[in-house]
Backbone as XML, in Angstrom:
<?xml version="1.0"?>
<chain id="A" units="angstrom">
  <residue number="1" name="UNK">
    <atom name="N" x="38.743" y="130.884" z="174.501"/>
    <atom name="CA" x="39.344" y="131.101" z="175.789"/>
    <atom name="C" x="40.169" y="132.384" z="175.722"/>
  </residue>
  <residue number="2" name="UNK">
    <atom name="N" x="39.892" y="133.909" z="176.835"/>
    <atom name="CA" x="40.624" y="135.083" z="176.471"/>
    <atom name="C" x="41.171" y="134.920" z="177.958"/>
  </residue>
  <residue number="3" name="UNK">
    <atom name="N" x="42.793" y="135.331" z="177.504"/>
    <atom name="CA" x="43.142" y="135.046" z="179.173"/>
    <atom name="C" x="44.172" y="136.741" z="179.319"/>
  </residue>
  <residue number="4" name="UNK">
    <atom name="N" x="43.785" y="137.000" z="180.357"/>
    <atom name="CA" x="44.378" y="138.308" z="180.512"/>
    <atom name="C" x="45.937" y="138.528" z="180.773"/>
  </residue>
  <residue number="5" name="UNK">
    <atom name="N" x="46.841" y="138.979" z="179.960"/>
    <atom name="CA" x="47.800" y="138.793" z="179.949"/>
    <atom name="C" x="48.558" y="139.214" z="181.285"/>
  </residue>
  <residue number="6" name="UNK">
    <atom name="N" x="47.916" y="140.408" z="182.126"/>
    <atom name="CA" x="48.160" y="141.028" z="183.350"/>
    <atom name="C" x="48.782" y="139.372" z="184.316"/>
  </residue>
  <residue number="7" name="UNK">
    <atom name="N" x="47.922" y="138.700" z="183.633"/>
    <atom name="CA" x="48.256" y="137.530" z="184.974"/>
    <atom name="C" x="49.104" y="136.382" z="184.672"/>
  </residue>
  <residue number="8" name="UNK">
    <atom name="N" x="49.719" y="136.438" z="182.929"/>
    <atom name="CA" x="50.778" y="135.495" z="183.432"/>
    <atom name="C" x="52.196" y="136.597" z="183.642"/>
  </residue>
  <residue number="9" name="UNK">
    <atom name="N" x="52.712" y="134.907" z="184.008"/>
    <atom name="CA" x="53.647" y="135.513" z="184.945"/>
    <atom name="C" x="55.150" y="134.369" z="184.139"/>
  </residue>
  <residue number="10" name="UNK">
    <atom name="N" x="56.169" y="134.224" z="185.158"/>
    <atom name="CA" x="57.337" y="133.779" z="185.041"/>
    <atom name="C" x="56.670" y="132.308" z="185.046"/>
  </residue>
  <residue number="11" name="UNK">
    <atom name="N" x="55.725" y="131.887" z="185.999"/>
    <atom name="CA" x="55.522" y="130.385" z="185.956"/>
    <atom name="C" x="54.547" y="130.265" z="184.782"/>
  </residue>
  <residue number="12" name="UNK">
    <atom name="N" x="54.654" y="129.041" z="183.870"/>
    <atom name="CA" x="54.174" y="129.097" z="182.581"/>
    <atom name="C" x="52.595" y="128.900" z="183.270"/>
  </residue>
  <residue number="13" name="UNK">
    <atom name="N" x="51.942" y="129.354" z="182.506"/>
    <atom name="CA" x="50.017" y="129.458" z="182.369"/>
    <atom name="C" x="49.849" y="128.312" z="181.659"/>
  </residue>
  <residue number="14" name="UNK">
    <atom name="N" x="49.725" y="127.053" z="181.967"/>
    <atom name="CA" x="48.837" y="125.835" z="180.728"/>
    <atom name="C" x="47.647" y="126.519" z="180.209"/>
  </residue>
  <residue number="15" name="UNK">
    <atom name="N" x="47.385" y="125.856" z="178.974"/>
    <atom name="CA" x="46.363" y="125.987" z="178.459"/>
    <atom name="C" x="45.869" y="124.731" z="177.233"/>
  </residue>
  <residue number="16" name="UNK">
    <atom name="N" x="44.558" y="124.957" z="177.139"/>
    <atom name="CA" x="44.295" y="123.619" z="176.202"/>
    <atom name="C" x="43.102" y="123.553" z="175.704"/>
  </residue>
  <residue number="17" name="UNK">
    <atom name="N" x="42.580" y="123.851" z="174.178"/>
    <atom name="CA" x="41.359" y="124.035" z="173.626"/>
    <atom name="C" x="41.140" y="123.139" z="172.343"/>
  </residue>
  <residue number="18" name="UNK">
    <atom name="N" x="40.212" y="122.854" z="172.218"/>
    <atom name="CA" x="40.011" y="121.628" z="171.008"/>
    <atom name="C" x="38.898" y="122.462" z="169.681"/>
  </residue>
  <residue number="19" name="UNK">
    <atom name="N" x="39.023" y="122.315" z="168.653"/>
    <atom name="CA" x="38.063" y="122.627" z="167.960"/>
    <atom name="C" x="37.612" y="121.805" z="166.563"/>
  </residue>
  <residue number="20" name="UNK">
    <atom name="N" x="36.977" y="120.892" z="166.679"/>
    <atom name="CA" x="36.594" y="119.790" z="165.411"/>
    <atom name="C" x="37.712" y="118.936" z="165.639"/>
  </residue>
  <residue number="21" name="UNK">
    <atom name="N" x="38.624" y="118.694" z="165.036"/>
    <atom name="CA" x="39.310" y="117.606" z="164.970"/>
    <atom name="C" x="40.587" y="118.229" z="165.489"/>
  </residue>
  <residue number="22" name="UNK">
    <atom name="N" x="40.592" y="119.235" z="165.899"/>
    <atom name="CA" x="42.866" y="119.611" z="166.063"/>
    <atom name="C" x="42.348" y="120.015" z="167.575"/>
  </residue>
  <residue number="23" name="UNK">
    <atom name="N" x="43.498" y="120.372" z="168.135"/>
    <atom name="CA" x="43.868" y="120.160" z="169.396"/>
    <atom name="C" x="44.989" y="121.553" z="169.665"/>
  </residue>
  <residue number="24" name="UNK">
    <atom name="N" x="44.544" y="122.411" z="170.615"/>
    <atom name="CA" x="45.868" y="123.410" z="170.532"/>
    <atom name="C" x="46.375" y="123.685" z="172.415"/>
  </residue>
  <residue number="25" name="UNK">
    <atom name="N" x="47.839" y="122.686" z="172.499"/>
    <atom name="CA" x="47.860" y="122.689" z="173.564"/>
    <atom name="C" x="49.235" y="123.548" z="174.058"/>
  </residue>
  <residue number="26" name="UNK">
    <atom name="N" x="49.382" y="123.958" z="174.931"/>
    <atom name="CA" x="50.398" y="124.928" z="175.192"/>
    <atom name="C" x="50.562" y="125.963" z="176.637"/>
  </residue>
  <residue number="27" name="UNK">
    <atom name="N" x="51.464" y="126.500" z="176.496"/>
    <atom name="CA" x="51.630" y="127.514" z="177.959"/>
    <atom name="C" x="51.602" y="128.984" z="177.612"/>
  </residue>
  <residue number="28" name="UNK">
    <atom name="N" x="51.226" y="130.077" z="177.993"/>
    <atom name="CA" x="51.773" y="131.039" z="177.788"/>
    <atom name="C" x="52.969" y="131.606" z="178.936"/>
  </residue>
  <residue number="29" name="UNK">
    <atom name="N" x="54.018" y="132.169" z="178.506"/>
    <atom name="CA" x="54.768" y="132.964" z="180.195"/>
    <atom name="C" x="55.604" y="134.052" z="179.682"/>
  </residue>
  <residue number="30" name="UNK">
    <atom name="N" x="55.633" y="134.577" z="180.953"/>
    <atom name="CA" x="56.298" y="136.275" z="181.041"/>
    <atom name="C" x="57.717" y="136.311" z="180.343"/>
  </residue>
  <residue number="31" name="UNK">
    <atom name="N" x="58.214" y="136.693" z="179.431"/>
    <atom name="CA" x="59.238" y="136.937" z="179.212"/>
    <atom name="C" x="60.470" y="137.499" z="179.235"/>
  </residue>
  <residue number="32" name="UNK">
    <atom name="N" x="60.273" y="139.041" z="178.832"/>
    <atom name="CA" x="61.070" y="140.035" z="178.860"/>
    <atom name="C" x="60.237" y="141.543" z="178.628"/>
  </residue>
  <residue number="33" name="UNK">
    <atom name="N" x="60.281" y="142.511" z="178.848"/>
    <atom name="CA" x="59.513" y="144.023" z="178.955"/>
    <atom name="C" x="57.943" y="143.762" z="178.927"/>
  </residue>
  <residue number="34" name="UNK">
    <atom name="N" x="57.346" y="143.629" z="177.434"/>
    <atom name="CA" x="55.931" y="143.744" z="177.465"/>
    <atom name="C" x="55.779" y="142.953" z="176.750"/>
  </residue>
  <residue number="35" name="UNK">
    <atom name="N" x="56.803" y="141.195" z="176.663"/>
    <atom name="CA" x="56.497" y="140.167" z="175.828"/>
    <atom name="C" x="55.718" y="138.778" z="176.416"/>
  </residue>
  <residue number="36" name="UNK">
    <atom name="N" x="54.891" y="137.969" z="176.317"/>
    <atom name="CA" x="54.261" y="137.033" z="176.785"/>
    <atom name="C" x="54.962" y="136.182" z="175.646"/>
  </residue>
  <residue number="37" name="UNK">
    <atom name="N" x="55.690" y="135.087" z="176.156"/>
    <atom name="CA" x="55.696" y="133.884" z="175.021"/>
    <atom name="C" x="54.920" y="132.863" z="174.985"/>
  </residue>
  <residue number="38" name="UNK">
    <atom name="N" x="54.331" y="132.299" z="173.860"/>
    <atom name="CA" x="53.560" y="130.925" z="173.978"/>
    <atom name="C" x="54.195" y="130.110" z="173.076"/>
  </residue>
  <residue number="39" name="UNK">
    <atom name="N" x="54.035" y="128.875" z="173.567"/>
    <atom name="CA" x="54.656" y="127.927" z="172.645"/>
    <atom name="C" x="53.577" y="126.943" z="172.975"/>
  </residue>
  <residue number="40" name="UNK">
    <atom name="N" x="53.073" y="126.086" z="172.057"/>
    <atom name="CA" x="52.114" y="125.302" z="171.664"/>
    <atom name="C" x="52.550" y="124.300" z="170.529"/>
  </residue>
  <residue number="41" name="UNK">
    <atom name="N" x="51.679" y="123.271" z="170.661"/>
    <atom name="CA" x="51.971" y="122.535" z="169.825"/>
    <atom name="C" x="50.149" y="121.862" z="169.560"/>
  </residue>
  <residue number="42" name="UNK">
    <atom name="N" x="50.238" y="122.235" z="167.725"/>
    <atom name="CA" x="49.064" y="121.795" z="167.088"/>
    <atom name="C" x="48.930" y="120.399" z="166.619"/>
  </residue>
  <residue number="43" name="UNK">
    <atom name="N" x="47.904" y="119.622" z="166.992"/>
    <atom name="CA" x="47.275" y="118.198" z="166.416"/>
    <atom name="C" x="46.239" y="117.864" z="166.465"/>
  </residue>
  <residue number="44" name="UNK">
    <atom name="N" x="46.273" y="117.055" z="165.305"/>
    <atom name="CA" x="44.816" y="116.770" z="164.755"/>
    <atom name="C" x="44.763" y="116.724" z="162.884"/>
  </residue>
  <residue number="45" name="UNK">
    <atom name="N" x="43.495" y="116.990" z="162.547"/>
    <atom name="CA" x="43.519" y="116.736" z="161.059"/>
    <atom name="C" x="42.206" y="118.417" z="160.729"/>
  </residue>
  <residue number="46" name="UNK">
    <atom name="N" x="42.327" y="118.900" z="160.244"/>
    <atom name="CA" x="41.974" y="119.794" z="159.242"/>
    <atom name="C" x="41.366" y="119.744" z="157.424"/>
  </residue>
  <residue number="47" name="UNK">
    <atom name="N" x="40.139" y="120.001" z="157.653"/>
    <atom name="CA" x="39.904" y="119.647" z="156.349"/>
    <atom name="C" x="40.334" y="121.024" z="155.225"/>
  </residue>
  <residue number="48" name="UNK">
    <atom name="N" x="41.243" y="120.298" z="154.319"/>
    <atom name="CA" x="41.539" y="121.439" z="153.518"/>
    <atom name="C" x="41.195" y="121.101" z="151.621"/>
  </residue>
  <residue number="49" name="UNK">
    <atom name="N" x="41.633" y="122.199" z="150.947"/>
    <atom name="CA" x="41.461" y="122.252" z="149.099"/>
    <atom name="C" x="42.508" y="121.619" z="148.827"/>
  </residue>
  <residue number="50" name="UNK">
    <atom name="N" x="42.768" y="120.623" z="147.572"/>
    <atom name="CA" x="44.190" y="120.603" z="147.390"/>
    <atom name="C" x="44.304" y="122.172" z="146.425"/>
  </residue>
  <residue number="51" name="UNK">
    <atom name="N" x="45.785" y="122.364" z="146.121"/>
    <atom name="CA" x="45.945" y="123.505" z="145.675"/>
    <atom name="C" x="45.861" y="123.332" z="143.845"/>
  </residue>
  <residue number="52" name="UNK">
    <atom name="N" x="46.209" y="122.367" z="143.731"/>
    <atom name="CA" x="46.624" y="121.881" z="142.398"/>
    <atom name="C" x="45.152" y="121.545" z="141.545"/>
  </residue>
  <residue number="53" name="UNK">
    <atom name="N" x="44.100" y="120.803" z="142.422"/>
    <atom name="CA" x="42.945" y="120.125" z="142.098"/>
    <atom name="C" x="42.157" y="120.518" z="142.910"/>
  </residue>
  <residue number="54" name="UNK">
    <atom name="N" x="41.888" y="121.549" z="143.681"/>
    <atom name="CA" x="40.533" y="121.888" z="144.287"/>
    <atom name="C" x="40.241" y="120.766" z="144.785"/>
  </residue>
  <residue number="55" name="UNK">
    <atom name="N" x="39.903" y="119.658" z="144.953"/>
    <atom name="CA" x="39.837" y="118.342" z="146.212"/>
    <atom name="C" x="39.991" y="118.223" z="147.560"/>
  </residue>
  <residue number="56" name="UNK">
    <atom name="N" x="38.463" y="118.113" z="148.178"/>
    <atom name="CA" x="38.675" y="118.321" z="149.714"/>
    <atom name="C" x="39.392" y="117.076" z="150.013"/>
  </residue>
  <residue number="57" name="UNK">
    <atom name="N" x="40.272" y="117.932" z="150.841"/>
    <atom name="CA" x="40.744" y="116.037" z="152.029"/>
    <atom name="C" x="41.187" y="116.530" z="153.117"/>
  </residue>
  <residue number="58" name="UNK">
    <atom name="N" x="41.570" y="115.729" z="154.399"/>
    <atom name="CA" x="41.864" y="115.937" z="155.373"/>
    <atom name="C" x="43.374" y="115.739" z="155.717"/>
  </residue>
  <residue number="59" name="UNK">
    <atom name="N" x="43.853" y="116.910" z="156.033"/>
    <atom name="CA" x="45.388" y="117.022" z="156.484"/>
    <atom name="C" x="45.823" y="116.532" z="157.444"/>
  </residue>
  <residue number="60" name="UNK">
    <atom name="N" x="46.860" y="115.571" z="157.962"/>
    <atom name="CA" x="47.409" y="115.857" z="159.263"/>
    <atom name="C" x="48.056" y="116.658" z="159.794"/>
  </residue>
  <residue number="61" name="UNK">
    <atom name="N" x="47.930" y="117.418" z="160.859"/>
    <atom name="CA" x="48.430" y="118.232" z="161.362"/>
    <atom name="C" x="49.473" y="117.772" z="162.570"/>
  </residue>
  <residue number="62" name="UNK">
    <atom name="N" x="50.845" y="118.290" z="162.817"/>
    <atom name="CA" x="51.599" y="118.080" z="164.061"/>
    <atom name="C" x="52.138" y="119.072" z="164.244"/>
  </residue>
  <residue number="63" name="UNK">
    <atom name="N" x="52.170" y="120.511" z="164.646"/>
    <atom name="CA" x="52.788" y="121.220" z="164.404"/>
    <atom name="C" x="53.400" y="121.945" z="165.701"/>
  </residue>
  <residue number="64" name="UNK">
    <atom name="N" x="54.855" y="122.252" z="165.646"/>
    <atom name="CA" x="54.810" y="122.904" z="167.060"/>
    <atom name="C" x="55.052" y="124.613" z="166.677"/>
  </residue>
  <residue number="65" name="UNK">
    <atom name="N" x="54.470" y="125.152" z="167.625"/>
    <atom name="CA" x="53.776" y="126.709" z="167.685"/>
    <atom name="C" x="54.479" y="127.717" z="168.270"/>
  </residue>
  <residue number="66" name="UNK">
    <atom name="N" x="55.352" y="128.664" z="168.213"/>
    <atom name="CA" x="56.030" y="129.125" z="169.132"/>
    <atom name="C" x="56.100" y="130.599" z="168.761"/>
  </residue>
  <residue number="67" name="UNK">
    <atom name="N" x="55.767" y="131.668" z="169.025"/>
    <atom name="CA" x="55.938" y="133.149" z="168.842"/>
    <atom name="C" x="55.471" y="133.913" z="170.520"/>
  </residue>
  <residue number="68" name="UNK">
    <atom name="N" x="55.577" y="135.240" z="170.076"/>
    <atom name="CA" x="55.310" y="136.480" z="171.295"/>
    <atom name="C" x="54.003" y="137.190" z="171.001"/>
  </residue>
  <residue number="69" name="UNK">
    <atom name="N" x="53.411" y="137.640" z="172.019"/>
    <atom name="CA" x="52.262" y="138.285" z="172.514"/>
    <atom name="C" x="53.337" y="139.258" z="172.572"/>
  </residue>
  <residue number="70" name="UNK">
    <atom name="N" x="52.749" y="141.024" z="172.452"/>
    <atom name="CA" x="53.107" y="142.081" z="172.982"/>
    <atom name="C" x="52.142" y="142.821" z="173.646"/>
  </residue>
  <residue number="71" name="UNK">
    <atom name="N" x="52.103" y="142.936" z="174.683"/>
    <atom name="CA" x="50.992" y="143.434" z="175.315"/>
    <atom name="C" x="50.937" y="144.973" z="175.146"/>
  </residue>
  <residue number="72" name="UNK">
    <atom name="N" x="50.454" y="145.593" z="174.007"/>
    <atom name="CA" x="50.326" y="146.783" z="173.455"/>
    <atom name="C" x="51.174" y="146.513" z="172.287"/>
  </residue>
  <residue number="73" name="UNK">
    <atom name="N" x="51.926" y="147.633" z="171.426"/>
    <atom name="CA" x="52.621" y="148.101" z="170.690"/>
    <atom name="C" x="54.204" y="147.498" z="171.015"/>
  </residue>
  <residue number="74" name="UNK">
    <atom name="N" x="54.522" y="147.073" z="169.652"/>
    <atom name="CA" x="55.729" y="146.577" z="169.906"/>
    <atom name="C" x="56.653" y="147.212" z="169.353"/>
  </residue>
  <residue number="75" name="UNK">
    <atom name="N" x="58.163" y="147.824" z="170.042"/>
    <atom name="CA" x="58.668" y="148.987" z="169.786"/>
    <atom name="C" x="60.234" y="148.203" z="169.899"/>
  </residue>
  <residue number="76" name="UNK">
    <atom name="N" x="60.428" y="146.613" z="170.084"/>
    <atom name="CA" x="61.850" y="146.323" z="170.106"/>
    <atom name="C" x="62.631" y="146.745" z="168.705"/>
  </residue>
  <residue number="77" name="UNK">
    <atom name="N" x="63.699" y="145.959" z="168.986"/>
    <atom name="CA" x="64.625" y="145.838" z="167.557"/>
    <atom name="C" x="65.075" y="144.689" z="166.671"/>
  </residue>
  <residue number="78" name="UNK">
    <atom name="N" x="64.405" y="143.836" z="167.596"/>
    <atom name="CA" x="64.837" y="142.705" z="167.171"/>
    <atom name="C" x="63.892" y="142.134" z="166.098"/>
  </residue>
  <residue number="79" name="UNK">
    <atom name="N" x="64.197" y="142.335" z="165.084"/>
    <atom name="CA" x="63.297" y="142.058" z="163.846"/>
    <atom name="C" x="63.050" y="139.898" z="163.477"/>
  </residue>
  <residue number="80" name="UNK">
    <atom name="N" x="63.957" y="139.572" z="164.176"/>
    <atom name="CA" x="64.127" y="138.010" z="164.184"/>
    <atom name="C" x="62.547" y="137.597" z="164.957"/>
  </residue>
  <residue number="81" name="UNK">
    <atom name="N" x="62.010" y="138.069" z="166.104"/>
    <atom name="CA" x="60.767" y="137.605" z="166.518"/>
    <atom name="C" x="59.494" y="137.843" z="165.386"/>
  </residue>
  <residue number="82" name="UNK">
    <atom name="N" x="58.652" y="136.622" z="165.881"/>
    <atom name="CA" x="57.581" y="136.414" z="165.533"/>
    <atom name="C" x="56.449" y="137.147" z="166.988"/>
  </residue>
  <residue number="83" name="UNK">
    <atom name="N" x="55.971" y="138.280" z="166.332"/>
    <atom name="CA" x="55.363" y="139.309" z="167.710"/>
    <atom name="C" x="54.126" y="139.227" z="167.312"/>
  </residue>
  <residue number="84" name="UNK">
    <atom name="N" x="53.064" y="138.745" z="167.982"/>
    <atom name="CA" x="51.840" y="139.571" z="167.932"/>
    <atom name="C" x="51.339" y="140.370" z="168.808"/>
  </residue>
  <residue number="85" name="UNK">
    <atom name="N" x="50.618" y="141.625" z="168.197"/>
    <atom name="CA" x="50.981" y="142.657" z="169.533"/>
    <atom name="C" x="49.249" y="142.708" z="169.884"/>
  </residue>
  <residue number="86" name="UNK">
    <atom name="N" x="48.567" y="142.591" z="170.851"/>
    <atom name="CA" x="47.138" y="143.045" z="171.837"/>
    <atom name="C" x="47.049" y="144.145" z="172.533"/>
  </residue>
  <residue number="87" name="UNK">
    <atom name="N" x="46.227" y="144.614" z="172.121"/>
    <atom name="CA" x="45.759" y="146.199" z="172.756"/>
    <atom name="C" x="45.163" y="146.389" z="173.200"/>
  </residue>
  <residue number="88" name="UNK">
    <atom name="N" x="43.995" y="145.414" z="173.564"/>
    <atom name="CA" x="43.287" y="144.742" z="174.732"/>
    <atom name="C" x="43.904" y="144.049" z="176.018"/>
  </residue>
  <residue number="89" name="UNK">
    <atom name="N" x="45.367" y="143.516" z="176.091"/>
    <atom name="CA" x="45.722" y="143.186" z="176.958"/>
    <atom name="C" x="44.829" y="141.833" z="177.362"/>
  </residue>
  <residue number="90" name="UNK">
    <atom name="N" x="44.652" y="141.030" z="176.535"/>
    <atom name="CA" x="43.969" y="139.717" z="176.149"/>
    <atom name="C" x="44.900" y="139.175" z="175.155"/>
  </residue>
  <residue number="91" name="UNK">
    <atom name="N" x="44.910" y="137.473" z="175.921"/>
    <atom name="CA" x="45.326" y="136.761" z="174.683"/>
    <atom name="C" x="43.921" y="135.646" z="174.098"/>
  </residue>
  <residue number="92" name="UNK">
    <atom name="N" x="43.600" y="136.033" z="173.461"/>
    <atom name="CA" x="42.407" y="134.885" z="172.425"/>
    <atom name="C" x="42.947" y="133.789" z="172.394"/>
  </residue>
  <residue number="93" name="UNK">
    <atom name="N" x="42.879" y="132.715" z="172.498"/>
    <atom name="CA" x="43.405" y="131.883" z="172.394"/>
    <atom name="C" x="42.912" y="130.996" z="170.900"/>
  </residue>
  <residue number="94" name="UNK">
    <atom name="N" x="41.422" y="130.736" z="171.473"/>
    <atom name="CA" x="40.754" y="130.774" z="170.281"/>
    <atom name="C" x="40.912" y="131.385" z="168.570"/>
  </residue>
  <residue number="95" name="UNK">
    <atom name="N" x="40.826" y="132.508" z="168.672"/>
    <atom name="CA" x="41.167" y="133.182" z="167.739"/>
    <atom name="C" x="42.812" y="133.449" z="167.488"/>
  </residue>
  <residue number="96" name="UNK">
    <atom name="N" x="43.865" y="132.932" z="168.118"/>
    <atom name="CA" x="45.206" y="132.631" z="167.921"/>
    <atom name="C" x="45.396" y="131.023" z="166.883"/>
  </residue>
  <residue number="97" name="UNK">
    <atom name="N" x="44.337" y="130.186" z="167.279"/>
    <atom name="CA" x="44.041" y="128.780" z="166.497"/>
    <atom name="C" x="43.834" y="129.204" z="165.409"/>
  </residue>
  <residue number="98" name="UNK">
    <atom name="N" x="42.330" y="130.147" z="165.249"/>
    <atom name="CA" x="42.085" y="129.834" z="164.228"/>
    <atom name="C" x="42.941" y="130.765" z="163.319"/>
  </residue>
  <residue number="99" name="UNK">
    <atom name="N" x="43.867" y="131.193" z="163.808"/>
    <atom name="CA" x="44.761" y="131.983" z="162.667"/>
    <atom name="C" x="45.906" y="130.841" z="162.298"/>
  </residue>
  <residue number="100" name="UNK">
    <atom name="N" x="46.384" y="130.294" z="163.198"/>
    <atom name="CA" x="47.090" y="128.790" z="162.488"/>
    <atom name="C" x="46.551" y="128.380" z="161.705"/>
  </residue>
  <residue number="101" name="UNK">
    <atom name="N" x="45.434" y="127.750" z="161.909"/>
    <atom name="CA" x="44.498" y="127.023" z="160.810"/>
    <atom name="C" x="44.674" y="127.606" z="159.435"/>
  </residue>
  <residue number="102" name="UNK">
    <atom name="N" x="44.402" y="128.863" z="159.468"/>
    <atom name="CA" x="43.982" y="129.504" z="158.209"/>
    <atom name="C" x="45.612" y="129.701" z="157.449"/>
  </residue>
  <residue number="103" name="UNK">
    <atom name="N" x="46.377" y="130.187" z="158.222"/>
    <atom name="CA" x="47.729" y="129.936" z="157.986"/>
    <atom name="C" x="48.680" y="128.640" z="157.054"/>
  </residue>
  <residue number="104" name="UNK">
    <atom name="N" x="47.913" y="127.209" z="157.708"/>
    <atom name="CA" x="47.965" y="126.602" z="157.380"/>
    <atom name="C" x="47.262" y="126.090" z="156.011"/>
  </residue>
  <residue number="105" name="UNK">
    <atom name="N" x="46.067" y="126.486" z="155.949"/>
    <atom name="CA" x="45.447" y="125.975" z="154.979"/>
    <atom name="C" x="45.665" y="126.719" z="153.471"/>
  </residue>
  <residue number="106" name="UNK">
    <atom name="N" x="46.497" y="128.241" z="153.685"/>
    <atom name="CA" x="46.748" y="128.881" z="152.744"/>
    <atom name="C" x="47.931" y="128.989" z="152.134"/>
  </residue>
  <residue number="107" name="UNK">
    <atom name="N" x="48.704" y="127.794" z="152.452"/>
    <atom name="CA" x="49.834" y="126.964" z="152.231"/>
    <atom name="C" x="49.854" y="126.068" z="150.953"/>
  </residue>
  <residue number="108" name="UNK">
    <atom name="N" x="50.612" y="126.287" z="150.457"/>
    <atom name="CA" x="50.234" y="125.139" z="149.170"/>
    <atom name="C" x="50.376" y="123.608" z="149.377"/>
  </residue>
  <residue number="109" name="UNK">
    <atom name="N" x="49.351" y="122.775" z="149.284"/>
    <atom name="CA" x="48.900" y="121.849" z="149.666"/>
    <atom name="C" x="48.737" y="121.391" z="148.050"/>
  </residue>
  <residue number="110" name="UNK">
    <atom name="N" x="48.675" y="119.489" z="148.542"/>
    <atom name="CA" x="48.406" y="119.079" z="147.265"/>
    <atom name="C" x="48.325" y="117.551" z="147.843"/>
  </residue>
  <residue number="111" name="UNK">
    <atom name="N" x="46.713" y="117.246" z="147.489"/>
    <atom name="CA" x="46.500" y="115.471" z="147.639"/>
    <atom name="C" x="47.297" y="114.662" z="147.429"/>
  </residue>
  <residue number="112" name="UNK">
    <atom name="N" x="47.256" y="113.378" z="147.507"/>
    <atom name="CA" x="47.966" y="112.153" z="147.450"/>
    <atom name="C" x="48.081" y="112.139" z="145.939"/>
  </residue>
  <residue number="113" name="UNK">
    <atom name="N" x="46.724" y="112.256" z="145.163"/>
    <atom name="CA" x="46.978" y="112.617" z="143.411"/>
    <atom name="C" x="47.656" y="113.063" z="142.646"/>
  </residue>
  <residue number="114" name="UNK">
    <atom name="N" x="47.650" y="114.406" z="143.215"/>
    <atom name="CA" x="48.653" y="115.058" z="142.572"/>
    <atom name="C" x="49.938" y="115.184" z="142.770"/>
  </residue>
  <residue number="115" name="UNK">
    <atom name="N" x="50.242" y="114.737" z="144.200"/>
    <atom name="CA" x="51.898" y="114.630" z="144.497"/>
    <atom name="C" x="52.402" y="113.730" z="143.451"/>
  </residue>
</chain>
């Protein structure tokens, strides 16, 4: 799902996409200069490695999601945000998941075994 950032606005944009087993549901809205915020919240289960034992298993996931879109180049000062900046003036939504995912999965993890 690519949603053009031109069009949100002050009233939050829902949004809501599923992929295998997780769930990524959330709003995007207008913030401040050339920032879009989204906040989302991830669920579902993810199949991941443990880190310790290489062992597939399935994670639960609950996670809540919250950073900035910059629609172009981001030139603030505030080094405390979490910015991702589009130069397309598109937000992926899709491809915003699957960067959680991967995020997530490159986390050190460790089965029920080895804990």
């Amino acid at each position: 799902m690519k949603i053009k950032l031109i069009k949100v606005g002050k009233t939050p944009l829902d949004f809501e996409i599923e992929s295998d087993e997780i769930t990524f549901k959330g709003f995007l809205q207008y913030h401040a200069d050339k920032l879009i915020l989204l906040e989302a919240k991830l669920a579902g289960v993810i199949d991941v490695e443990c880190s310790q034992c290489a062992e597939k298993f399935k994670l639960n996931v609950d996670e809540d999601v919250k950073f900035f879109i910059s629609d172009g180049l981001y030139n603030g000062n505030n080094s405390d945000l979490d910015v991702i900046e589009s130069f397309d003036s598109i937000a992926d939504i899709d491809e915003l998941l699957n960067s959680e995912i991967e995020l997530i999965k490159s986390d050190y993890i460790r089965c029920e075994n080895c804990q």
